[in-house]
N, C-alpha and C positions, 0 to 999 in steps of 0.2 A: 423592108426587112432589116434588123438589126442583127448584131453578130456583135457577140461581149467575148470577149476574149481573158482568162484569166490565166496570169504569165506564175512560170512555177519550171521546176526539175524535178521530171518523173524518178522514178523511185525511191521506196519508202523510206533512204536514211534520209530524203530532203522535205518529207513529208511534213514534216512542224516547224522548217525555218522560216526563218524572216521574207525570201525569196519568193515562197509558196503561197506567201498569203492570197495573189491572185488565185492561183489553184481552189482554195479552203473559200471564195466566194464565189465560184462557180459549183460549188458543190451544192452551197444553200441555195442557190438560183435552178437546180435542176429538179432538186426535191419541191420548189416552191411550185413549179409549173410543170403540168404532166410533160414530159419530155417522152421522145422516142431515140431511141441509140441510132447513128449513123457511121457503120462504120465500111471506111473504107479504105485503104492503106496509104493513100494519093493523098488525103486532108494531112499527113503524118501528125494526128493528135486525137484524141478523147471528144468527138462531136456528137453535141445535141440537137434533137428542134423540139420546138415547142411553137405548133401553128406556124406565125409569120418571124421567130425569133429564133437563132442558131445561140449555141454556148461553147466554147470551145477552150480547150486543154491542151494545148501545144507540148507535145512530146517531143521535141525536138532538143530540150535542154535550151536554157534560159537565154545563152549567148546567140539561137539559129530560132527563135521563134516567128519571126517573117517570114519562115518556109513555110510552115503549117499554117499563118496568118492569111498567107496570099493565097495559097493554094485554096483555101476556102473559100477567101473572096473571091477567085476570079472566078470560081465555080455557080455562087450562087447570087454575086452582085449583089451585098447589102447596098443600101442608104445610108445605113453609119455603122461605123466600126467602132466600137468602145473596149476598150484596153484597161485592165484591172490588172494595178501592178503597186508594188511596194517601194518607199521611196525616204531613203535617210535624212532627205534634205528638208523636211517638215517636222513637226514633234511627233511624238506617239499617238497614238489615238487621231490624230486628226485626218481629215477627208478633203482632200482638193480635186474639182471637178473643172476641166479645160480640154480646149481643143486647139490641137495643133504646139509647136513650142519645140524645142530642143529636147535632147535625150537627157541632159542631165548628168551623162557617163554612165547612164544606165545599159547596160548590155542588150538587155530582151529590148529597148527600145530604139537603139542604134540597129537592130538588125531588120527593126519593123518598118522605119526608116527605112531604111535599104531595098526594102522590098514590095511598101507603097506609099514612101512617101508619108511627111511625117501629118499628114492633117486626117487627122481622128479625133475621136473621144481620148480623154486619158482620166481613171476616176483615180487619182494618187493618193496609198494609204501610207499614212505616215507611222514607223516600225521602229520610230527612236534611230539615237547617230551611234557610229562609231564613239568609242574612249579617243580621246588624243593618241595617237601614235598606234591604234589598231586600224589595222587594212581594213578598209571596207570590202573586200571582195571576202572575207574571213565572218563579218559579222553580219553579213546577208545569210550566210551560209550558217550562221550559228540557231539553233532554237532561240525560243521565246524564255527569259526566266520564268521560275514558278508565280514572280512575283508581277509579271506581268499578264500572266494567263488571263483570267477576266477581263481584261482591256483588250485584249486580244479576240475573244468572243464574241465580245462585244460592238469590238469595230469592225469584225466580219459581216454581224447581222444587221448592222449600220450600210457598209457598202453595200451591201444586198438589196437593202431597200434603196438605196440610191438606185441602184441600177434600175429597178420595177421602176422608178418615179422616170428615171429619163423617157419611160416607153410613153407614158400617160403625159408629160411637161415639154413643153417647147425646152431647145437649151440652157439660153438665156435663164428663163426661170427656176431650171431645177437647178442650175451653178448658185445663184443665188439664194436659194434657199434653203441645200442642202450642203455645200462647205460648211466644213464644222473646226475650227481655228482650237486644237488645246495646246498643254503648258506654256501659256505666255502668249499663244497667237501671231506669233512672227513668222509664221514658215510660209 
């Protein structure tokens, strides 16, 4: 059983930032696959299944998502845990697929860290960096420009299909096949 995780802060003013984009591909993952709702107050988050496959929306707010991460797992004991999260330290648009590795200073994944330990899936979508001398904690938090919207749709429906390929690919081969390297290919 898998369990995809997409990291995000519930309520609707955080609904279109940079933070949420884990949230905005788990949303295409639930439509994709008949899903049934599970809810129970214990998961503290927004869970799916579909057959042998859970989705899950950590309601916890981005910096305590290991609560609702764990409490899932301990309940239903996936085989892997995949983490769909947003990640400044990449370019825009791009997709990096890995397991295990440091947080990055990333909050939602220091606390998943915390709670089991850091060896999962991690499908890292790249959401463009701060300006020089703007806080990252301010431009996670900020919308998408206008001018970025399509790139933004786009790489949603991108991770989405990542995820479906991890279910069907050994690791190994969907890393390699689906990291997608843009502006410049350094990240």
């Amino acid at each position: 059983m898998f369990l995809f995780a997409g990291l995000g802060n519930p309520t609707e003013n955080y609904a279109n930032t940079r933070h949420n984009i884990g949230f905005r591909v788990i949303d295409i993952l639930t439509i994709h696959f008949k899903v049934s709702r599970i809810s129970k107050p214990q998961f503290f988050g927004d869970l799916y299944k579909a057959e042998n496959t859970l989705f899950l929306k950590p309601m916890t707010y981005m910096n305590n998502s290991g609560k609702s991460i764990a409490a899932v797992a301990n309940f239903y004991k996936p085989s892997e845990i995949v983490v769909i999260h947003d990640d400044i330290a990449i370019p825009f648009g791009s997709v990096r697929i890995k397991r295990g590795g440091s947080s990055g200073g990333h909050n939602g994944l220091k606390s998943i860290d915390a709670y089991i330990g850091a060896d999962y899936i991690r499908v890292r979508l790249g959401v463009g960096a701060p300006k020089t001398g703007q806080d990252a904690a301010d431009f996670v938090l900020s919308n998408f420009s206008k001018d970025e919207d399509g790139g933004v749709l786009e790489l949603v429906d991108y991770a989405a299909h990542v995820c479906r390929e991890l279910l069907e690919k050994p690791f190994d081969e969907a890393c390699a096949q689906y990291t997608r390297k843009k502006g410049g290919g350094n990240g």
